[in-house]
C-alpha positions as CSV (number, residue, x, y, z in Angstrom):
1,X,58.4,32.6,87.2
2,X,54.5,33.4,88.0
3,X,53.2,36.1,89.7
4,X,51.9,33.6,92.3
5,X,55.3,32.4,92.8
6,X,56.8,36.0,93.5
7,X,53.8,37.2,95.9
8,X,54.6,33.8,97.7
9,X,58.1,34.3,97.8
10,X,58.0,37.9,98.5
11,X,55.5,37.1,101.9
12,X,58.4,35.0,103.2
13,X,60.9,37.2,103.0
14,X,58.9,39.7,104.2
15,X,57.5,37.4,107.2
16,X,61.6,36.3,108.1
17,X,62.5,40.0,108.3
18,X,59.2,40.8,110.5
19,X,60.3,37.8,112.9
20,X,64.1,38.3,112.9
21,X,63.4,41.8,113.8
22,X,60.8,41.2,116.7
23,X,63.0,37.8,118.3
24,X,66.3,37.8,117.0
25,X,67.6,35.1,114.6
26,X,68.5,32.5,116.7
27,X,65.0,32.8,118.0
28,X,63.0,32.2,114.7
29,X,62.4,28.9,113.4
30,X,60.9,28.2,109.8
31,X,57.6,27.2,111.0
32,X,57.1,30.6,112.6
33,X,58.0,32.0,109.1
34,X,55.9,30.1,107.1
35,X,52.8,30.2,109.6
36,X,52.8,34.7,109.3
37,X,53.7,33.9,105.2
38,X,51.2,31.9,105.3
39,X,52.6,28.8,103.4
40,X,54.0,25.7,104.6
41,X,57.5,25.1,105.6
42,X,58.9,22.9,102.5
43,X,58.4,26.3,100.7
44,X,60.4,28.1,103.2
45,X,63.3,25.7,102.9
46,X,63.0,25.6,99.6
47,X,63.5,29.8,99.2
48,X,67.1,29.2,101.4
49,X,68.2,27.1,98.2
């Protein structure tokens, strides 16, 4: 895996826990996610596999 890959992946994660802490989880959607990480949301979806 590249380092790329784990900075990318590690912004999302970090991004979903920022959100779901601030609205709740039933609150956050995926484009939210990937707008603070910063990525677009195939990549988001693609992290939940």
């Amino acid at each position: 895996m590249s380092e790329t890959h784990l900075n990318t992946e590690q912004q999302i994660l970090q991004s979903a826990e920022e959100l779901f802490l601030e609205k709740g989880f039933s609150n956050t959607s995926t484009t939210e996610i990937a707008k603070r990480a910063g990525c677009n949301q195939a990549l988001v979806h693609l992290l939940c596999i």
